[in-house]
C-alpha positions, 0 to 999 in steps of 0.5 A, a space after each residue: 495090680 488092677 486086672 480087667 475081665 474080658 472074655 479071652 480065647 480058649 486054647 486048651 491051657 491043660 493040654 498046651 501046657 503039659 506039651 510046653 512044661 520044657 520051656 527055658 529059662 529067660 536070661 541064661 543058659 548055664 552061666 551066661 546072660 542072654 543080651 537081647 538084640 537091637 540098638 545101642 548107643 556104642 562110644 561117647 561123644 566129648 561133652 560126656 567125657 568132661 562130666 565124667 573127668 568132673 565127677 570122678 574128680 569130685 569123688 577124691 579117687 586115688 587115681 581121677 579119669 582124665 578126658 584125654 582117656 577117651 581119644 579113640 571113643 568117639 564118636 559116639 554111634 548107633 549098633 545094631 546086634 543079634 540077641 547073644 549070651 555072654 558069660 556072667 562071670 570072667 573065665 575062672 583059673 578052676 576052668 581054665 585047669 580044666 582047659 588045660 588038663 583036656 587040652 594040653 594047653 600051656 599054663 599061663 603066665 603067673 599061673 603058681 603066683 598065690 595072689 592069683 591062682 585061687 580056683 575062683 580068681 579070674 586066670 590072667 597072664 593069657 594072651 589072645 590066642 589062649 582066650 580064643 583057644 579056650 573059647 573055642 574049646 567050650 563051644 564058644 567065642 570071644 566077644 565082639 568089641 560091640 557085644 562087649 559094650 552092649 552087654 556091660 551098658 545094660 539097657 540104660 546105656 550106663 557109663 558103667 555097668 552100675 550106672 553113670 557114677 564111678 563108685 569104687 566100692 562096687 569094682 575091683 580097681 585102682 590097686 586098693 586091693 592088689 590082687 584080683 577078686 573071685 569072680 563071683 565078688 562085686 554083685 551090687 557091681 554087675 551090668 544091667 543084664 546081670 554080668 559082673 565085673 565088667 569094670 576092673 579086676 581083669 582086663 578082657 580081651 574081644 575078637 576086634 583088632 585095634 584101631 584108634 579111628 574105627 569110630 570115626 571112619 567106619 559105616 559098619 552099625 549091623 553086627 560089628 566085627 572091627 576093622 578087617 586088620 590092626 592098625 600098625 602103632 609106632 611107639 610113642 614114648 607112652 609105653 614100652 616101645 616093644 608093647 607100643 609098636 605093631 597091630 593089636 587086639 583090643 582089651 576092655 574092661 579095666 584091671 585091679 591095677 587100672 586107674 578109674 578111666 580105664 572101667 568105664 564101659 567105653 574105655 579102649 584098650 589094646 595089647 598085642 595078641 602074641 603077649 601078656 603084657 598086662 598079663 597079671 590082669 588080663 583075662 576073658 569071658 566067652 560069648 556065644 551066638 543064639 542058634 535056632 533053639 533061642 529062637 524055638 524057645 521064643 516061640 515056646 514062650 510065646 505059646 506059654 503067654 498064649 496059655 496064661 491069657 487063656 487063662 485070665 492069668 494076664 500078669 504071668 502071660 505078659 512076662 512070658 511074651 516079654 521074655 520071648 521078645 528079650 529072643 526074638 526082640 523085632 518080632 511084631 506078631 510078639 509085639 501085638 500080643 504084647 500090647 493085647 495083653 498089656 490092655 487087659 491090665 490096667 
């Protein structure tokens, strides 16, 4: 990289650095990815799904995506989120034991099963209200069903968290190993934004309600929650009428068991919030909203960007202006630093 000289403002780099020495580090906060705010593209639209049947065909999986997967994806939409953090891995049975043993909470279904219960494998066998138990327990929250989305996307919008192509080397899917992964497995396999296994190995609940015209009907595109309630399914014949009938939450994500149409990043699913139906693979990760400390730690990086740039330092100013714009993403006055900095490197 070429820099050019120019004369820059002086702000006593010494000094500022010395009182700003504290700042964060950008995409996480223990063991969450911070997903920065703005828009996305959330569902799919029909000719996407026949490219993707046509390819995932193409690649002689065990079990092929099938378009009519994809009944209740589309169409596909703008969102608009807050920037937010995710957990960078699926909530681990060594968490949830320690959930349980300060809480007093209830074991999970298959919690003595050996192929499950290692401390590192995903806890599965809960249902909605121990997700959101433990959630809340941890000072976090269960996603929303578009923070979900965004956050397995990754900044190129991806039909799966690696990119557009299925590839079952990379998720834990279609019953090839019988068992779930440890949580930490699969990293050639993580979103954009550093999050693994957002496709297979267990499916995750969201806060949303299910419902499968939500996309067509809805006008919500600023902070989605879902609908204010479930749709009420009646059985079909598909499924086990006791699992088919009544309102349901939605799940994401695809299992170790699913087949390839369940872990694309649009794929819904849904169970009821009051059973573990999928219980041998479904579990959660938590989220959380940015507070006003992401919001102080935006400005600290700003100050930081405005040190290096006294310095002459332009490679080391821009990623700190980046990393406060990945907080505070609409701020123009870290916009126009941006582009004074980016100036100077040619």
């Amino acid at each position: 990289m070429i820099i050019k000289k120019s004369i820059t403002t002086g702000i006593g780099a010494f000094a500022m650095t010395a009182l700003l020495s504290s700042s964060f580090a950008w995409a996480s906060a223990g063991d969450m990815a911070l997903v920065p705010g703005g828009s996305f593209l959330m569902g799919v639209d029909k000719k996407v799904h026949a490219d993707v049947e046509k390819m995932s065909k193409s690649k002689q999986l065990k079990y092929a995506v099938s378009r009519d997967a994809f009944h209740d994806e589309g169409p596909a939409h703008n969102v608009v989120l807050d920037p937010f953090y995710m957990d960078i891995y699926e909530t681990s049975n060594k968490q949830y034991a320690e959930f349980m043993k300060a809480t007093g909470h209830p074991a999970p279904a298959y919690w003595d099963d050996h192929l499950r219960n290692k401390p590192e494998q995903p806890v599965s066998g809960v249902n909605w209200n121990d997700a959101t138990a433990f959630c809340s327990w941890a000072n976090k929250r269960l996603p929303t069903e578009a923070e979900w989305e965004k956050a397995a996307r990754g900044p190129e919008g991806f039909m799966y968290p690696w990119g557009n192509e299925v590839d079952a080397s990379k998720a834990n899917f279609g019953r090839k190993n019988e068992h779930t992964a440890n949580v930490t497995e699969y990293p050639e396999g993580k979103s954009g934004y550093g999050i693994y296994n957002m496709a297979g190995n267990v499916f995750e609940w969201v806060q949303d309600w299910y419902d499968p015209n939500f996309y067509k009907n809805t006008r919500e595109t600023v902070n989605p929650t879902g609908p204010k309630d479930g749709a009420y399914l009646s059985a079909t014949g598909t499924y086990v009428d006791r699992i088919a009938i009544g309102k349901k939450r939605v799940i994401r994500g695809g299992s170790w068991y699913a087949p390839a149409e369940s872990i694309t990043n649009t794929h819904r699913f849904w169970n009821d919030p009051m059973n573990n139906s999928y219980g041998v693979g479904l579990g959660f990760r938590c989220a959380r909203s940015v507070d006003n400390d992401s919001m102080l730690q935006a400005r600290t990086l700003y100050m930081d960007a405005l040190i290096h740039m006294g310095a002459e330092k332009y490679p080391q100013a821009l990623k700190s202006i980046e990393k406060a714009l990945a907080h505070d993403a609409n701020n123009a006055e870290y916009q126009n630093l941006k582009g004074m900095i980016q100036k100077q490197i040619r």
